[in-house]
Structure formats: structure tokens, C-alpha cells
N, C-alpha and C positions, 0 to 999 in steps of 0.2 A: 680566540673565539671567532666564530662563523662574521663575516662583516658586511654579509649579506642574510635579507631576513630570509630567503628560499634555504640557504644552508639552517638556520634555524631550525626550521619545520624541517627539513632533510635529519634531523639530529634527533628527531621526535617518532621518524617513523624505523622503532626497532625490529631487528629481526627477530621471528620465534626458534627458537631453536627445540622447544620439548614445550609441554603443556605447560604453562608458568614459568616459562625461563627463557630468556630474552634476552637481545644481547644490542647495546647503545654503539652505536660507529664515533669517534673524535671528530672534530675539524681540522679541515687540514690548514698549515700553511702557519697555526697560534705557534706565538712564541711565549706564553705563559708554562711555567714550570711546573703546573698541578691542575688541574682538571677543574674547570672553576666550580664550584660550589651548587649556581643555579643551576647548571648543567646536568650535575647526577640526578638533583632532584625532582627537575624535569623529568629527564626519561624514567625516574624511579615511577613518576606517577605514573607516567602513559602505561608503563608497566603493568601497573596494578589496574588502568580503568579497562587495560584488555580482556580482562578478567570478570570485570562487570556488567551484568544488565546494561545497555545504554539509558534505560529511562534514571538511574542511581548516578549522582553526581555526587564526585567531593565536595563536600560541606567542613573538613580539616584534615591537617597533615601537620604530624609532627616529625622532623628531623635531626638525626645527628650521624654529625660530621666527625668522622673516626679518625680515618689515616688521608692526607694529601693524593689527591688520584695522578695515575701514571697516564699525561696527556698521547702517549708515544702505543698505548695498546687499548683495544675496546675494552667497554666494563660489562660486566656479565652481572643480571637483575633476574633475582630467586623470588616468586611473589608467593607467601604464604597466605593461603584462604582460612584465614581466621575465625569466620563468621559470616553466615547469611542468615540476616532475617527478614521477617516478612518489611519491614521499612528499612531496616540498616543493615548495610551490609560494611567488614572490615579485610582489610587487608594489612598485610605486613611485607613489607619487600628487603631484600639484602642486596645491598651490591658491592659485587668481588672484582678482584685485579690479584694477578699474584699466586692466587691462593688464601687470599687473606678480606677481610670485608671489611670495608673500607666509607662503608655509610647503612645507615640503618631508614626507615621510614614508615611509620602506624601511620592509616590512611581509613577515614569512615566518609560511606557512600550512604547517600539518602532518595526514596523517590521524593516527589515534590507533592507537598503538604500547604493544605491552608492554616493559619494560625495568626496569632497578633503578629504585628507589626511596629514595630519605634526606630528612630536609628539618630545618631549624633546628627548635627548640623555643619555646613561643609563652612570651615574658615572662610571668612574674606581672603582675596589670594587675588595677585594680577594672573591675568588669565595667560594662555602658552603663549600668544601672540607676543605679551609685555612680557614675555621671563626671558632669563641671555640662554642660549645655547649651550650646553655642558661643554660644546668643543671651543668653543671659546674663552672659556675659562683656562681649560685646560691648553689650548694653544699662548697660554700666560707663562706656560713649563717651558717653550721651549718645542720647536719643531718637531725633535725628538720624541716626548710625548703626545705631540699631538698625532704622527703618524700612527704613534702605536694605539693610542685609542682610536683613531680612525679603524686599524685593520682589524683590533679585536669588539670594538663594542658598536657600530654604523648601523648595526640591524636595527638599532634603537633610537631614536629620536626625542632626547632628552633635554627640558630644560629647565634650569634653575631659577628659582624664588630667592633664598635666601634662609641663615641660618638668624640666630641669634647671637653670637661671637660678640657683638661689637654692642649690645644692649647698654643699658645705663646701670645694670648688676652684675659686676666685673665677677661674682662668688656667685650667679645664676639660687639665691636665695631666697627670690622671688618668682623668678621664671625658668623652668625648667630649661634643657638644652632641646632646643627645635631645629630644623631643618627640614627644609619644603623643595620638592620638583615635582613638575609635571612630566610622564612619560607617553610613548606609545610606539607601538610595532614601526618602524619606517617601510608601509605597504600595508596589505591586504591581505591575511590571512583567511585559512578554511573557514568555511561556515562548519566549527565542529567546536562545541561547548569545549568536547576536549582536549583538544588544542589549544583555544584559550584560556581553558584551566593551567595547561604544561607549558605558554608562554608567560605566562604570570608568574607561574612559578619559578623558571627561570631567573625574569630580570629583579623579579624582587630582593632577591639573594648580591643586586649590587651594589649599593649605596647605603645601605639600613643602619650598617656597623658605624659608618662614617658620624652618625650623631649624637653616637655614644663619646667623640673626640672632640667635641664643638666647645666644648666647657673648658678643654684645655687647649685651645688655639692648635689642634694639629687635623692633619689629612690621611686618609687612607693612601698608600703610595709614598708615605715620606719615610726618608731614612732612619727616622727617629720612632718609629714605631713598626712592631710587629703582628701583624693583623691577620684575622682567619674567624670563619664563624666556627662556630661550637653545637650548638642545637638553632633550628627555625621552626617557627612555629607558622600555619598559613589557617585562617576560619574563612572561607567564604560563605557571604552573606546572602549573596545576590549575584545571578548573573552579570559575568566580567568579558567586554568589549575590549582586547588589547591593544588592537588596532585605530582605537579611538583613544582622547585622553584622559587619562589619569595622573589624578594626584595624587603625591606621595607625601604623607601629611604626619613628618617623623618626628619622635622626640627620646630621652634619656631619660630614666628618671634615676637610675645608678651607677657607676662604675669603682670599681674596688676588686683587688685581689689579683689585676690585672685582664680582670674581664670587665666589658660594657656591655649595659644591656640594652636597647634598644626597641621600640615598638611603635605602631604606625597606623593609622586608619588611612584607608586609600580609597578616591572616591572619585565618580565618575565626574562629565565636564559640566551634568546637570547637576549634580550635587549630591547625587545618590549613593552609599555609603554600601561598597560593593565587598570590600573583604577586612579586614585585622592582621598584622603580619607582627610578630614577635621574633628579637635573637639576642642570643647572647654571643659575645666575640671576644674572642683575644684580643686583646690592644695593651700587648708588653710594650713597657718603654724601653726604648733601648739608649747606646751613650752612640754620639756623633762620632764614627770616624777618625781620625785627626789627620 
């Protein structure tokens, strides 16, 4: 992945090749072996908000994750004009490698409307300042992983709160499976809603799976599990700042059949309760080695 946030945005801005059909560049330089995730589904949007009115903003996006994307050739994004109405408008986009289509994404755009108002209230939380630094954690693996998250995930400026692993309800019977960071762009992104709509969409897609593990003592990245999302779901509620921060405010409430499911309210550093992020993931257990 890009480890600069300019390459980010460089990955946002697709080429048109035909009226609806668009085509996303790779990063150069990842040594990740699939296309990550956040990545299609970024440019799946930017795909689809080319397509729309500017005053029409995603309000949701539901995704799924087909086939493993091939990091090594661009991905070509098919945006079906589904529907235009006088307030909503939809879209549906394909994206292909191969010949073969390899993620899917239903996207509803909205102008902006007056109407009620309520929204959750933001956890107590030490703020970014008191949270550790995600590479710190991860500089606990071993130099090794720390360069490689250095080279593939720096665009981002992550840090960690803290799950609930070590609670005083070893069977989480009383407390679901939680897991809290705070995120944001490392730099200054366009003044373009849509951008920070398709940076959002991006990094949300990295950590979400990880709290569906929390219950059973394990990490995304360990040898003992096979891990990949499945479907993502994104509601934006309220205009979203990427470049400022947010909280990632995760929890579990099932995993079975070899999938976890995961879900998140994220919320700005005032307290404002800017989107809802849902997924479901693989997390096969696998045997160690020997």
C-alpha cells in the first residue's frame, strides 16, 4: 500500500476510459499479495460519485469482496446508473481484473435535506494524544513488521485505546468484544467531500475484522488465522474530516461458521457521530506449523 498520503489520493484519481468506465492504477513498490480491500472500494466509489451531480453525496455503500485482487495489473470499475431521482440517486459498480469481477458495490447518493436529528453519544476514550501509536505496538513483532507496516500503511496516523481481551469476563458474557483507535490522514487532504468520502472508505476496511478476534485472544496477521472481509457495509451520517480525528469505536457481537462479524460507530474528536461501518470476515482458524 501507498506509505505516503499523496500516493493515496494519486490512487483516487482514476482514469475515464468510456462514459462509466474507469480504470484505478495500483501502488507501486506493496509487497502485499492481493489488492487490499479498502483500496477497490475506494476507487469503486470515486467511480461511481463521477457519475453524480456534485451537490448528491453517499449516504451508503454496501460491498462485496469476490475474488483476491491482482496487486501486479490496474482494476477496471463498470458504474451501472441504476437510478436517478429527484432526491436519490444509485449506482452500482463492478470491478474486474482478468476478465472476471472481482468485487461488487450498491452506492445511494442524496442532496442534503433538513430533517430530525439524534445520534449515540461518543464513549469516554483517552484522547489521540494518551493512545500508543499503532507502530508501536507493532514494532513489539519485531523490526520486520514494523518496516513493513511502515512501508505499506504511514499514510495513516493511527492509535490505539485498547480492546477488552483482558476484562474480568474471560467468556465476554457480559461485555461484548470491543476495540477502540483513533485514526486520521497523516497530512492534508483536498477540500473535496469526495475524497474524504473515498479516504474513509479506504482505511476503514483495516482493522474492523480484527474485533471480531478479540474474544478469542488472537490478531489479524498471526499465523493461526486466515483472515479476509467478505461484505462491508459504510452509512454516512454526517459530513466526515479524514484528515482530522477519528474514532474507531469497534465491537463483535458474533462470530461462528468461521466468519466474524464486526461493527463500529466512528466519531469525530468533538463527539460527533459521523458514520456506522459494518463487516463480516473470514477468520478461519488454522493449526500452527510445526
Amino acid at each position: 500500500m501507498p506509505a505516503s498520503l499523496a500516493d493515496v489520493v494519486g490512487l483516487l484519481d482514476l482514469e475515464e476510459l468510456e462514459v462509466g468506465l474507469y480504470r484505478g492504477a495500483q501502488p507501486a513498490g506493496s509487497s502485499l499479495k492481493r489488492v487490499f480491500g479498502g483500496q477497490v472500494a475506494a476507487q469503486a466509489l470515486m467511480a461511481a460519485q463521477h457519475t453524480v451531480p456534485v451537490e448528491r453525496h453517499v449516504h451508503s455503500l454496501h460491498l462485496y469482496f469476490i475474488l483476491g485482487g491482482d496487486p501486479s495489473i490496474p482494476i477496471v470499475y463498470d458504474v451501472e446508473n441504476v437510478r436517478d431521482g429527484r432526491s436519490f440517486t444509485t449506482r452500482r459498480v463492478a470491478a474486474r481484473q482478468h476478465g472476471e469481477i472481482i468485487f461488487y458495490m450498491t452506492a445511494s447518493f442524496q442532496v442534503a435535506e433538513d430533517g430530525w436529528d439524534h445520534q449515540d453519544a461518543m464513549p469516554p476514550v483517552p484522547s489521540p494524544d494518551e493512545a500508543t501509536p499503532l507502530s508501536d505496538i507493532i514494532a513489539l513483532r519485531g523490526s520486520e513488521a514494523l518496516a513493513h507496516w511502515k512501508n505499506e500503511w504511514s499514510s495513516f496516523d493511527m492509535r490505539y485505546i485498547g480492546d477488552n481481551r483482558a476484562a474480568d469476563d474471560p467468556q465476554r458474557t457480559l461485555v461484548p468484544a470491543v476495540q477502540r483507535l483513533w485514526f486520521k490522514a497523516d497530512g492534508t487532504l483536498p477540500d473535496s467531500r469526495q475524497v474524504h468520502n473515498a479516504a474513509f472508505t479506504y482505511i476503514s476496511d483495516l482493522s474492523l475484522l480484527g474485533a471480531s478476534l478479540v474474544p478469542h485472544g488472537q490478531v489479524i496477521g498471526s499465523p493461526e488465522v486466515q483472515a479476509a472481509s467478505l461484505d462491508h457495509t459504510i452509512w454516512f451520517h454526517r459530513p466526515v474530516a479524514v484528515d482530522q480525528w477519528l474514532l474507531y469505536d469497534q465491537t463483535s457481537p458474533s462470530a461462528s461458521g468461521a466468519r466474524g462479524l464486526s461493527m463500529a460507530r466512528v466519531f469525530s474528536e468533538d463527539g460527533t457521530l459521523v458514520a456506522t461501518v459494518a463487516q463480516e470476515g473470514l477468520i478461519r482458524p488454522l493449526k500452527p506449523r510445526a
